[in-house]
C-alpha positions in Angstrom: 5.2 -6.9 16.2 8.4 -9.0 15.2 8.1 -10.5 11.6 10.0 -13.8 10.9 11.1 -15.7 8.0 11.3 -19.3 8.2 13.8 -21.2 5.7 12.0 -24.8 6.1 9.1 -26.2 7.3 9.9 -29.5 8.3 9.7 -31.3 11.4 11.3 -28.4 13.4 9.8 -25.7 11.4 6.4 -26.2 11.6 6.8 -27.1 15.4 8.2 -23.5 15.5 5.3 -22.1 13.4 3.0 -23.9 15.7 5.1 -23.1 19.0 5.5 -19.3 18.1 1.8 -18.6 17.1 0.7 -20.0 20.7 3.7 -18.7 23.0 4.8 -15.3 21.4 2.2 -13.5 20.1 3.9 -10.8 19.7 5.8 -12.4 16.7 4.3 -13.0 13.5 5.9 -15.8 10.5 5.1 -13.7 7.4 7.5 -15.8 4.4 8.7 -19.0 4.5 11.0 -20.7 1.5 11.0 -24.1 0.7 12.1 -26.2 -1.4 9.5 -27.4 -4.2 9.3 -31.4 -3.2 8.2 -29.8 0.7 6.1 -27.1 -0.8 2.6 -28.2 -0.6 3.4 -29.8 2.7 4.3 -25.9 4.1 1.2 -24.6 3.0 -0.5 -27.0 4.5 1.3 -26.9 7.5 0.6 -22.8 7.7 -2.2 -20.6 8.1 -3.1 -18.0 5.6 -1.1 -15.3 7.5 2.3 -16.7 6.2 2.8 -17.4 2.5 5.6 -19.8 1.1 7.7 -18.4 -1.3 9.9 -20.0 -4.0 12.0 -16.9 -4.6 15.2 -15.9 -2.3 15.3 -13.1 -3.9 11.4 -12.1 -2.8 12.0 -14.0 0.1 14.9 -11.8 1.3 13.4 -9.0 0.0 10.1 -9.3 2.6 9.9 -7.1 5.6 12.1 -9.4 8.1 13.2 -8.7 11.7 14.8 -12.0 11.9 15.1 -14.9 9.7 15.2 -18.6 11.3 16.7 -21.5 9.3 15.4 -25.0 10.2 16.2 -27.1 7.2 19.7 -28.7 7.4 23.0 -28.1 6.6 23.2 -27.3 2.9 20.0 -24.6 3.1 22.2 -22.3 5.4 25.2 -23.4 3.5 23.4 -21.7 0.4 21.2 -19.4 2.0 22.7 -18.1 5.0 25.4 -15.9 3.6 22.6 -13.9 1.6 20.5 -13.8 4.7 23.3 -11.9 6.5 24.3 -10.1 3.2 20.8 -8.6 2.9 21.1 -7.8 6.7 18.8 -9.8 8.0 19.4 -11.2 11.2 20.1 -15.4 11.3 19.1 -17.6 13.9 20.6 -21.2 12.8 19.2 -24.7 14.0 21.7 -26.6 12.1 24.8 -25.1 14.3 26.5 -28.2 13.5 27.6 -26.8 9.7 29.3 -24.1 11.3 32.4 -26.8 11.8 33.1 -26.1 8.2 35.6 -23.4 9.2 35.0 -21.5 5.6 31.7 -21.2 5.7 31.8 -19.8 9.3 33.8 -16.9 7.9 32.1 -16.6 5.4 28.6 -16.1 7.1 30.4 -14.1 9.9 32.1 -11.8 7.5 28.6 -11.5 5.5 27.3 -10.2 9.3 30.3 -7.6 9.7 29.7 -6.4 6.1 26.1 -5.3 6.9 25.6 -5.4 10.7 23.5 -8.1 10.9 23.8 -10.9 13.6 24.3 -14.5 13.4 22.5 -16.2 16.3 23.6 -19.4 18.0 20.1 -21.0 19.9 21.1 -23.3 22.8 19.4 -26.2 21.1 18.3 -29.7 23.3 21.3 -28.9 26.0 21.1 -26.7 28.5 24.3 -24.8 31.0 26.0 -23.3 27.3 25.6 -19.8 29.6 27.6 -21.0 32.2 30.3 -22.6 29.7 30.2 -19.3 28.2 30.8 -17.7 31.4 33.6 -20.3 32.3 35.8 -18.9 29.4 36.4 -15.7 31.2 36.8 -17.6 34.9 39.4 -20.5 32.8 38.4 -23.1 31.0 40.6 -25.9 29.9 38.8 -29.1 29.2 35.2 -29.5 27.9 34.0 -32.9 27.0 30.2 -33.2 25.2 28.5 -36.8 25.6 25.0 -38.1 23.6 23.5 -40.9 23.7 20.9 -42.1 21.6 18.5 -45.1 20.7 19.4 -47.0 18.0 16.8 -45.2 15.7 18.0 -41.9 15.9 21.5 -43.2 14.3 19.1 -44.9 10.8 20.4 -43.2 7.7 23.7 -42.0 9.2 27.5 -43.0 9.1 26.7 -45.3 12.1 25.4 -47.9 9.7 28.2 -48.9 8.3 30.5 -48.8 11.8 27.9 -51.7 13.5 24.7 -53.2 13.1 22.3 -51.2 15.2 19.7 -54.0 15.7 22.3 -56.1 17.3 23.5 -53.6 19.9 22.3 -54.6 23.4 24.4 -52.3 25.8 25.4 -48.3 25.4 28.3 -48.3 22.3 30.5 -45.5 21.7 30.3 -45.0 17.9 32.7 -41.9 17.8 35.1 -40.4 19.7 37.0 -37.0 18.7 36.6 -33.3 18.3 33.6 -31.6 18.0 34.6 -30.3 14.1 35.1 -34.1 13.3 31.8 -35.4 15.0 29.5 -32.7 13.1 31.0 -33.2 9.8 30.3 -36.9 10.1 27.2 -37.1 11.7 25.5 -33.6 11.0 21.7 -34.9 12.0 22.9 -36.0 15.1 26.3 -33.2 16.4 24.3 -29.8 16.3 24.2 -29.7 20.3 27.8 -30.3 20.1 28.9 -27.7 17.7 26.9 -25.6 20.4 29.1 -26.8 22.7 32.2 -26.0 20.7 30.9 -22.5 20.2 30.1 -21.2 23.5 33.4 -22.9 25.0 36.8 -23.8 23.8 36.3 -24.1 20.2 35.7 -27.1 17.5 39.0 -28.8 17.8 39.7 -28.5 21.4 35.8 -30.0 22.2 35.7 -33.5 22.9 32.4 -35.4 21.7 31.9 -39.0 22.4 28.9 -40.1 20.6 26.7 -43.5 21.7 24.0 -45.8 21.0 21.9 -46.7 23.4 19.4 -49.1 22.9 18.4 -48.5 27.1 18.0 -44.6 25.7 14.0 -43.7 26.0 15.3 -39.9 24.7 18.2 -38.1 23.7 20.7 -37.8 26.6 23.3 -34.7 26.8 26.1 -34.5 29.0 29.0 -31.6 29.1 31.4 -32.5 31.7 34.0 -29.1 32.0 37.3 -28.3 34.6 39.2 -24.8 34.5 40.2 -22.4 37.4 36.6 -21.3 37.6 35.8 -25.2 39.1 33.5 -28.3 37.9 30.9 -28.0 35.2 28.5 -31.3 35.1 25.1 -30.7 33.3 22.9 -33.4 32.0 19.8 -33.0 29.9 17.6 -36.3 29.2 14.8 -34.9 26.2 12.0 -36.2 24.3 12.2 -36.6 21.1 10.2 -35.5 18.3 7.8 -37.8 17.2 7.9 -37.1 13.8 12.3 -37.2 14.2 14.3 -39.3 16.6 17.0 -37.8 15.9 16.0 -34.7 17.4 15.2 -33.7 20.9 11.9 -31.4 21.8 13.8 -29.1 23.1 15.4 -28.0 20.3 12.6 -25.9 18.3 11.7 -25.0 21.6 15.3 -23.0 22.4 14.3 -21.1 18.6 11.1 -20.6 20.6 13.2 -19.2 23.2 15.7 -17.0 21.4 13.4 -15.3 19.6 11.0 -14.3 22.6 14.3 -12.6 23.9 14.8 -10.7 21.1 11.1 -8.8 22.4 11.3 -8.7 26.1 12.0 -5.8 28.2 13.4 -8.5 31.0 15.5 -11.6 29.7 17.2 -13.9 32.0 20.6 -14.7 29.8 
């Protein structure tokens, strides 16, 4: 039996609770920590075999395989390092704040110091293995392209660049590197700071971001050249009910990565 700690039980998080409990019995959610306005919601969302805790410190200091962090930016900005430092192993959803290049040493360097491992999931876009496996072949270019309805863009920096009601035809809202495009629009960049990771890094990653009001999902396109050939790999998701701004697929690579962590055969 694999135990996990969950940090957040939000939209994602209690899809994973849900997912894991019917897919991987072999794994059990025995903490969660949340933050007190989400609290009730949690225990509502849970069973009685996981409690919610509103301690770190008794929340790190639970009998964890893995911990899996599914609530935003600023909880692994906070939380991660001490996840790592007590040497649990971290599984990250919100890959997108590793673009802030201090905090990615710092959570690295928080692994090294006590051998834990800081786990990057594949998220809502498939082919990262064979970018990964590019690298070693030569890779030179990698370009990451989203598109998304207008809906998924509410309550981001896309507000104040155009009026999303008004946009009738796919509109490129951002085009740069990867570091810039998940600093500005961290709900909506994790899949390319994935991206970034398992190829050529955040500043050599370019990201063209779009609304789409013809989008009936999220769409995600990486589009690579290097000696090793042509990379073209689409992914067309549903989204969350509950979050348009994420794709199903996204709790479901968490799903994923930590069913691999318990197999005897695991297809990389």
């Amino acid at each position: 039996m694999m135990n996990v700690g969950l940090i957040g039980c939000g939209a994602i998080g209690s899809l994973l609770y849900d997912l894991l409990s019917r897919h991987v019995p072999a794994v059990r959610v025995v903490a969660v920590y949340e933050r007190d306005t989400h609290r009730e919601g949690a225990r509502r969302a849970l069973d009685a075999g996981a409690r919610v805790v509103d301690n770190v410190d008794d929340f790190l200091d639970s009998d964890l395989d893995l911990v899996v962090e599914c609530a935003g930016h600023e909880a692994l900005r906070n939380l991660g390092p001490s996840v790592l430092a007590a040497g649990h192993d971290l599984l990250v959803a919100s890959v997108g704040a590793l673009a802030d290049a201090a905090l990615e040493t710092l959570l690295i360097d928080s692994a090294t110091a006590t051998g834990a491992r800081l786990r990057i999931p594949s998220g809502a876009l498939g082919g990262l293995d064979a970018l990964g496996a590019a690298k070693f072949a030569g890779l030179r270019e990698v370009r990451y392209e989203s598109h998304k309805a207008p809906g998924a863009w509410r309550g981001t920096p896309a507000e104040a660049l155009i009026v999303l009601d008004d946009i009738k035809t796919p509109t490129a809202i951002y085009e740069g590197t990867a570091r810039d495009a998940a600093r500005l629009f961290p709900q909506n960049a994790n899949v390319a700071a994935a991206v970034a990771l398992a190829g050529v890094g955040f500043d050599r990653t370019r990201v063209v971001l779009y609304v789409d009001p013809l989008a009936t999902g999220n769409t995600h396109r990486i589009k690579a050249e290097g000696d090793f050939g042509h990379i073209d790999i689409a992914v067309m998701g549903k989204t969350l009910p509950s979050n348009p701004k994420t794709s199903m697929l996204a709790p479901c690579s968490l799903v994923r990565a930590i069913a691999d962590l318990n197999q005897t055969q695991v297809v990389a």
